[in-house]
Backbone as CSV, one residue per row, in Angstrom:
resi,resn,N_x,N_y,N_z,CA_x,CA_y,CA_z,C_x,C_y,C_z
1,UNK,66.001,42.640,85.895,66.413,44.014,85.837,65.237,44.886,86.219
2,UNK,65.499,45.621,87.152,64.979,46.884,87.521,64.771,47.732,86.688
3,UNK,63.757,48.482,86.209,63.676,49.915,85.855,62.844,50.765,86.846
4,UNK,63.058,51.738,87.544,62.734,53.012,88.148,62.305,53.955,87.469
5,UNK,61.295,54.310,87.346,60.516,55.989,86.322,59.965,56.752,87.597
6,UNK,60.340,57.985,87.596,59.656,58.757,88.452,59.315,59.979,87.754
7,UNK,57.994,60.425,88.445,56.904,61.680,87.618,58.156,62.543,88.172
8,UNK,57.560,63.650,87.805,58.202,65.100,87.119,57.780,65.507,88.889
9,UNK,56.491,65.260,89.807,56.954,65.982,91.220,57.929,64.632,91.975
10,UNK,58.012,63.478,91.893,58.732,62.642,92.397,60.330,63.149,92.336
11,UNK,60.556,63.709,90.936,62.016,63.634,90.394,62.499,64.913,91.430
12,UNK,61.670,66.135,91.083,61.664,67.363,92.183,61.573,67.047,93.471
13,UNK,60.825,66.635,93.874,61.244,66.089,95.433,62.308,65.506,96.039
14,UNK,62.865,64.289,94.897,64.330,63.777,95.036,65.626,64.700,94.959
15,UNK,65.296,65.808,93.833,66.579,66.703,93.788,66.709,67.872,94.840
16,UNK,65.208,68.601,95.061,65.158,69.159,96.272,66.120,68.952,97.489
17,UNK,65.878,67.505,97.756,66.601,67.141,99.128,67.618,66.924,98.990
18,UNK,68.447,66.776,97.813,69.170,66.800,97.871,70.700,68.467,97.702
19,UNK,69.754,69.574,98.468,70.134,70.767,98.524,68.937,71.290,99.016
20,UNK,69.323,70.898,100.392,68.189,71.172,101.505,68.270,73.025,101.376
21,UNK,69.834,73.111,101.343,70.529,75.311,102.219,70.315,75.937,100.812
22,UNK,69.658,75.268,99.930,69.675,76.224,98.361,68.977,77.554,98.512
23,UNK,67.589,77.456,99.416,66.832,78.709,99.221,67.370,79.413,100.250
24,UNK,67.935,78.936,101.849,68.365,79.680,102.565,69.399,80.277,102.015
25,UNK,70.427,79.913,101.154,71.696,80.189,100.809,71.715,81.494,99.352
26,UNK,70.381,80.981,98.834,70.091,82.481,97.401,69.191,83.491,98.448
27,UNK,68.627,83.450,99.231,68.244,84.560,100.384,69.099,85.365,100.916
28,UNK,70.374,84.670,101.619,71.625,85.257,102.603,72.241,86.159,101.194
29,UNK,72.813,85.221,100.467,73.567,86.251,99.507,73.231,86.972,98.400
30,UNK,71.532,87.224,98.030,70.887,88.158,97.350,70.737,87.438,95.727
31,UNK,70.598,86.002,96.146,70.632,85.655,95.042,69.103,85.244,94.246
32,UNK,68.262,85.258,95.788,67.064,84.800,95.492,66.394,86.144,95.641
33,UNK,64.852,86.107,95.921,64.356,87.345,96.752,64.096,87.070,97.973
34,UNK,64.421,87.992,98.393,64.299,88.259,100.181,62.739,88.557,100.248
35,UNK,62.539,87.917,101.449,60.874,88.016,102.299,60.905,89.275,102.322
36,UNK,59.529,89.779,102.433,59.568,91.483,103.352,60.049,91.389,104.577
37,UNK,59.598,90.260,105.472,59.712,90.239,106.773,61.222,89.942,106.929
38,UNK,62.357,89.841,106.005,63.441,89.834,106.185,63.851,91.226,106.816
39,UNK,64.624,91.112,107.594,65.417,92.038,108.365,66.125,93.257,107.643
40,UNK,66.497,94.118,107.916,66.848,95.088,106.767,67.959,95.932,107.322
41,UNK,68.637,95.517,108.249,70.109,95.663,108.976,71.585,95.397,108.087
42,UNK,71.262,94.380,107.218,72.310,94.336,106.510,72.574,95.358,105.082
43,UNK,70.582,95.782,104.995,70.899,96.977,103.597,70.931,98.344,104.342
44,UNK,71.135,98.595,105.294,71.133,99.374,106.190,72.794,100.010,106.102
45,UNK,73.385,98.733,106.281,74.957,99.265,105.860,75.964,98.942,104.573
46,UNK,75.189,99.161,103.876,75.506,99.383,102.233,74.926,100.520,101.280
47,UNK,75.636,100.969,101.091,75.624,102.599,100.405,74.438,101.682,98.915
48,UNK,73.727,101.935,98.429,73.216,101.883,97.146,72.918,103.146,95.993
49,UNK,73.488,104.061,96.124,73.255,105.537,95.713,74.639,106.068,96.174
50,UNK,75.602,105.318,95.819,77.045,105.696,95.796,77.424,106.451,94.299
51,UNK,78.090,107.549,94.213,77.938,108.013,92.797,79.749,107.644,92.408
52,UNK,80.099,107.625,91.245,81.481,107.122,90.710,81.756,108.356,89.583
53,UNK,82.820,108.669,89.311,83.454,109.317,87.728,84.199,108.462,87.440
54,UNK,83.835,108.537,85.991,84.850,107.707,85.462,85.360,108.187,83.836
55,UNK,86.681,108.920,83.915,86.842,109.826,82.647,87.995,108.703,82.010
56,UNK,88.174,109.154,80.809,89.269,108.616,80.081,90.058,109.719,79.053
57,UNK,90.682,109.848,79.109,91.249,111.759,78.362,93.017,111.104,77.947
58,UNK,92.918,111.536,77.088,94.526,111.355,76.359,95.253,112.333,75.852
59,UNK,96.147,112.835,75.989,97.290,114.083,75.992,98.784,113.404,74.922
60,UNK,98.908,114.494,74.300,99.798,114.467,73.322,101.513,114.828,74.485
61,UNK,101.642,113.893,74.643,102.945,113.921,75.602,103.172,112.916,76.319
62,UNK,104.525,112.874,76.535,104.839,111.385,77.393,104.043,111.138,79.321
63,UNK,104.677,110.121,79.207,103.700,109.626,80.802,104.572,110.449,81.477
64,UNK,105.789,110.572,81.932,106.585,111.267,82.255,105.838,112.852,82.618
65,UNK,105.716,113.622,81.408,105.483,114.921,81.205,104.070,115.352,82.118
66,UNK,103.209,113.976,81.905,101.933,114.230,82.397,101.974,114.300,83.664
67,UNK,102.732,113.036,84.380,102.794,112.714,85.770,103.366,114.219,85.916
68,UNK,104.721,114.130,85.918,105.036,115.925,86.773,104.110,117.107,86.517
69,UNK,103.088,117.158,85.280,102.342,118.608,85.504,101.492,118.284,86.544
70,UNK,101.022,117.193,86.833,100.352,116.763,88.035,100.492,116.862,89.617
71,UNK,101.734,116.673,89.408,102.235,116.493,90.634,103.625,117.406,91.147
72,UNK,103.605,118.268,90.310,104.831,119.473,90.633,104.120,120.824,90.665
73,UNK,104.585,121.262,92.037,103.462,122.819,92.259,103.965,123.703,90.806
74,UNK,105.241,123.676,90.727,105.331,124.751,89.510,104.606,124.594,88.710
75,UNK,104.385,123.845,87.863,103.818,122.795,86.700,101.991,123.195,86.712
76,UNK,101.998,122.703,87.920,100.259,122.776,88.047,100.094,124.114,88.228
77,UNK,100.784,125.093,89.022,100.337,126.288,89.216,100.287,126.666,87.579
78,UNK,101.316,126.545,86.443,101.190,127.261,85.407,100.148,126.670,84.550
79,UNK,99.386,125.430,84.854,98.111,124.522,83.975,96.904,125.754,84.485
80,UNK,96.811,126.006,85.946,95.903,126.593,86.462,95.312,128.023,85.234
81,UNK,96.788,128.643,84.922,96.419,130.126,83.953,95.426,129.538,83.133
82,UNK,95.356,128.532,82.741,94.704,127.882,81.620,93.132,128.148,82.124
83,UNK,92.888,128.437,83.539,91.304,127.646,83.572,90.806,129.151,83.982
84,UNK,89.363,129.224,84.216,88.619,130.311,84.550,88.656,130.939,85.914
85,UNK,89.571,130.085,86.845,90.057,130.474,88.327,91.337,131.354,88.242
86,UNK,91.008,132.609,88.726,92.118,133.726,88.031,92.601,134.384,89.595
87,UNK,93.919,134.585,89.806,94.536,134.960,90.838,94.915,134.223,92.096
88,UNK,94.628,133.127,91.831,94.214,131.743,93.306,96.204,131.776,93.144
89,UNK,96.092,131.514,95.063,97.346,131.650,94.992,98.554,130.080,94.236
90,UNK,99.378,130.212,94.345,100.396,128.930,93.462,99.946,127.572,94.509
91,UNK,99.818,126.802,93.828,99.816,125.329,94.006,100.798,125.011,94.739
92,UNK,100.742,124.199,95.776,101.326,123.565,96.931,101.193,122.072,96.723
93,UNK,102.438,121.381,96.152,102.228,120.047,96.063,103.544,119.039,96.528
94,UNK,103.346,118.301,97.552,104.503,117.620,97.739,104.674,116.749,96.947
95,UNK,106.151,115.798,96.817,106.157,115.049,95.852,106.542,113.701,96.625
96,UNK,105.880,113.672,98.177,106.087,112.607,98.605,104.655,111.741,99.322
97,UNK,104.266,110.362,98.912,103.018,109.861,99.613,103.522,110.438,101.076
98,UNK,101.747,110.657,101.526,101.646,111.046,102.946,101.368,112.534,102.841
99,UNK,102.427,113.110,101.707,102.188,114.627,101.386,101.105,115.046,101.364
100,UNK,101.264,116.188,101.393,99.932,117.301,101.383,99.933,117.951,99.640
101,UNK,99.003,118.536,99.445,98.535,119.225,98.006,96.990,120.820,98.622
102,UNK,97.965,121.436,97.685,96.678,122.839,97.976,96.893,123.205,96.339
103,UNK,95.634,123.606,95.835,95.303,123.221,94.255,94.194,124.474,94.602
104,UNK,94.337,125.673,93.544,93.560,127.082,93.117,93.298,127.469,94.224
105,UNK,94.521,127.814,94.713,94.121,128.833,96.170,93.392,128.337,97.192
106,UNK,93.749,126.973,97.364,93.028,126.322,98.529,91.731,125.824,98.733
107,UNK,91.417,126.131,96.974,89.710,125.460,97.160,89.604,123.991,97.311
108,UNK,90.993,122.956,96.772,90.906,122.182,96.519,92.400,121.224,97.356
109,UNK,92.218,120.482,98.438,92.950,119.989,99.472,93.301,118.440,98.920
110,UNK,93.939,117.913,99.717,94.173,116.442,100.061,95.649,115.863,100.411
111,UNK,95.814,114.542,100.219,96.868,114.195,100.697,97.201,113.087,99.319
112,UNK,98.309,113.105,99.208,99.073,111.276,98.447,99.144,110.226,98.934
113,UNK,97.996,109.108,98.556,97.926,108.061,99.032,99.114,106.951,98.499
114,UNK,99.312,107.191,96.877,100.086,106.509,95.966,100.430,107.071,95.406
115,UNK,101.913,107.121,94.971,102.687,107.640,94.175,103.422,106.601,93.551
116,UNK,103.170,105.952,91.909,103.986,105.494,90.962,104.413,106.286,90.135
117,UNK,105.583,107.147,89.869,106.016,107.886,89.270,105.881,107.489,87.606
118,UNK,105.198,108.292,87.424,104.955,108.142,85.832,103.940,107.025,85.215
119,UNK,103.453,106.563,86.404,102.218,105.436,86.289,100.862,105.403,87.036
120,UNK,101.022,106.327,88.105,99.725,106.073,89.295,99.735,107.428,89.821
121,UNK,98.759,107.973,90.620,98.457,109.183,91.279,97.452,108.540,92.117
122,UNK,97.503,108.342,93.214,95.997,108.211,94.262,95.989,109.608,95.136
123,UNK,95.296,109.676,95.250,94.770,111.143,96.063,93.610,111.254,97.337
124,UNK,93.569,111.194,98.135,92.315,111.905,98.989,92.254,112.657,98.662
125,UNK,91.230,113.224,98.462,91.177,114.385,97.715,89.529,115.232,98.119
126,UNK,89.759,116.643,98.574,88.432,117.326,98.834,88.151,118.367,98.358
127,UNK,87.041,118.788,98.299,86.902,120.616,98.203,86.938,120.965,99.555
128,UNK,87.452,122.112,99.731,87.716,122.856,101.058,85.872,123.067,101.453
129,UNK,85.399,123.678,100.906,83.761,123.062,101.356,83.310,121.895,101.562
130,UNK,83.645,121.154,101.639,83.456,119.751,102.154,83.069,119.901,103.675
131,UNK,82.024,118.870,104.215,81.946,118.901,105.571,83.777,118.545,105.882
132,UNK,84.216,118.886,107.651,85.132,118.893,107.890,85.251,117.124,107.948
133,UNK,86.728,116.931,107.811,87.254,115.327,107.448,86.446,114.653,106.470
134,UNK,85.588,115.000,105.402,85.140,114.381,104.162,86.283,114.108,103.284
135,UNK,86.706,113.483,102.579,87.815,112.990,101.483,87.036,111.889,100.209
136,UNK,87.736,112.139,99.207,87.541,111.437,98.534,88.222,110.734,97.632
137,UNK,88.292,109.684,96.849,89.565,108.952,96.279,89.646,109.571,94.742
138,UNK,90.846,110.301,94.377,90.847,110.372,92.862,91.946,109.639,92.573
139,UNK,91.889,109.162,91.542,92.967,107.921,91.290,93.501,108.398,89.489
140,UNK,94.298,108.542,89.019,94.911,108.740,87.985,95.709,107.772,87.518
141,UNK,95.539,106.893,86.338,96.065,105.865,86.143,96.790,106.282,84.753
142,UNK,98.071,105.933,84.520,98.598,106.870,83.393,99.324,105.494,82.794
143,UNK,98.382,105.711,81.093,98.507,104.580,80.205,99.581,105.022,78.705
144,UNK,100.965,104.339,78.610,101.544,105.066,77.731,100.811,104.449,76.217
145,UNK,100.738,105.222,75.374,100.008,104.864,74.227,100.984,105.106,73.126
146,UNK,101.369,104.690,72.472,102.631,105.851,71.599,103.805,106.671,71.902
147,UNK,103.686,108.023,71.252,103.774,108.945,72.265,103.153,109.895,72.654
148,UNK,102.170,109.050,73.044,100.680,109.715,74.128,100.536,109.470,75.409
149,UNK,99.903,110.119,76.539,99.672,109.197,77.380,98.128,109.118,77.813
150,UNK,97.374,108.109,77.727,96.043,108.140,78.644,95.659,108.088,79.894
151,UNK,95.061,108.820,80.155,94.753,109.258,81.948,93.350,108.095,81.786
152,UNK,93.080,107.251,82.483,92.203,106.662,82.885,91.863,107.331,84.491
153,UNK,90.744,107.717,84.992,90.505,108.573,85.709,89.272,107.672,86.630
154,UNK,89.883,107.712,87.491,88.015,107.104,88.751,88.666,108.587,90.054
155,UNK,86.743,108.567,90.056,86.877,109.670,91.195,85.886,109.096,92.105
156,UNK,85.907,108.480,93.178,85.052,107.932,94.152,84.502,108.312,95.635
157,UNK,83.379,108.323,96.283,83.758,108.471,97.951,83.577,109.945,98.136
158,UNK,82.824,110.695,97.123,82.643,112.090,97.171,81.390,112.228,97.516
159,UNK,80.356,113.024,98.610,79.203,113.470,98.542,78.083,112.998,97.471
160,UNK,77.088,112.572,97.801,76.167,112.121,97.080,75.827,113.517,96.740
161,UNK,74.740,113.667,95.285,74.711,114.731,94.437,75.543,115.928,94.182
162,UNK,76.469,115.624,94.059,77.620,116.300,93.456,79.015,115.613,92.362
163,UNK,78.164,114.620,91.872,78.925,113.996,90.687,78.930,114.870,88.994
164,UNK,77.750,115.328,89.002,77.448,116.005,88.095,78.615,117.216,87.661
165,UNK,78.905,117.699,89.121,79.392,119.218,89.000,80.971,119.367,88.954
166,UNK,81.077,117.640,90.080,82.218,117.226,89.893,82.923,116.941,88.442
167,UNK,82.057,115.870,87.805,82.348,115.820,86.353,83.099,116.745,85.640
168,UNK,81.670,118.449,85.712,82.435,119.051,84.918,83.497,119.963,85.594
169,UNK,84.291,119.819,86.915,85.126,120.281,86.870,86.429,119.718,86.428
170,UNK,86.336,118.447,86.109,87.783,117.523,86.233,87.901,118.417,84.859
171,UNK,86.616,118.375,83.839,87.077,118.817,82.414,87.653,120.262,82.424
172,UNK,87.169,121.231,82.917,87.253,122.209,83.038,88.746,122.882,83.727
173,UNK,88.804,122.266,84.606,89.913,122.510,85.859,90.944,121.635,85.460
174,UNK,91.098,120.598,84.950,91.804,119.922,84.987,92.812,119.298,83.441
175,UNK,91.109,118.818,82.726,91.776,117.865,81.475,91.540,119.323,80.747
176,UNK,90.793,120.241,80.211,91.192,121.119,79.381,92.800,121.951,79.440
177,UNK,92.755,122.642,80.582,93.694,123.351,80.577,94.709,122.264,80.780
178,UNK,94.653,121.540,81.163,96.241,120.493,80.947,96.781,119.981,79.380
179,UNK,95.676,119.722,78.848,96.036,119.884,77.222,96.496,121.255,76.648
180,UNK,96.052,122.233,76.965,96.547,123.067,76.456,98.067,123.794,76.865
181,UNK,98.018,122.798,78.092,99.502,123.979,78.743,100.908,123.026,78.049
182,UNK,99.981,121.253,77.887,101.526,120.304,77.466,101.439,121.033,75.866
183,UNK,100.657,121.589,75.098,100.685,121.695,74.128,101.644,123.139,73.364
184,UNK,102.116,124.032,74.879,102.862,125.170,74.668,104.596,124.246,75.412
185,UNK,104.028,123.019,75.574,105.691,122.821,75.752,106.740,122.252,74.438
């Protein structure tokens, strides 16, 4: 009978070869560290300073109630009295994907990407100051809780440094005065 012992660099040398593409393969997919002299074409086209919102807000009213103040010009035009934007003309909102939306007198544009009635809202969505064709994704995800509903909220794909301001308008413009307007129904 044979016995075989191999030192501690023998054993490494044997397992090495046996995963020749290991270091090429944690290099390619960022698993290892990259050389300096690595090429820099591929971080070239990847955003790293992408900014995200991400709210979560819950309203005393059905999914139902929420989805249409959302998405019905009457509805939203009367949430609007609620906020500090005073005289902006009535809300323009279709109630079909593809549709168009004009929100406080036109400061605020986009189109319907998704419409699940009483479950989903996707939006392109811009400020009319936006460079021209900028959009961005607001997504409204409507969670029935009771009889509550929770807005799970991502806002994505908007201008770098302007998350901040964005933030506080969703509260302001949006989740305040919408609590207060389901709360006079």
């Amino acid at each position: 009978m044979t016995s075989h012992f191999f030192s501690r660099r023998e054993f490494s040398s044997r397992v090495a070869s046996f995963f020749p593409g290991l270091a090429i393969t944690t290099s390619i997919f960022g698993l290892g560290r990259a050389s300096p002299a690595a090429g820099t074409a591929a971080s070239d086209e990847i955003s790293r300073t992408a900014e995200r919102i991400h709210q979560e807000v819950t309203f005393k009213a059905s999914q139902k109630r929420v989805y249409d103040a959302l998405t019905d010009a009457r509805e939203f035009t009367k949430i609007t009295e609620f906020t500090e934007i005073k005289n902006a003309a009535p809300a323009e909102i279709s109630r079909n994907v593809g549709g168009a939306f004009s929100l406080f007198g036109g400061r605020i544009v986009g189109r319907h990407v998704e419409l699940l009635p009483n479950r989903r809202i996707v939006q392109a969505w811009r400020v009319a100051t936006w460079d021209e064709g900028v959009y961005s994704i607001a997504r409204f995800e409507l969670k029935e809780q009771g009889a509550e509903t929770k807005i799970v909220f991502d806002h994505t794909g908007f201008p770098n440094g302007r998350a901040e301001h964005l933030a506080a308008g969703w509260k302001a413009n949006y989740w305040e005065p919408l609590e207060k307007y389901l709360a006079t129904m």
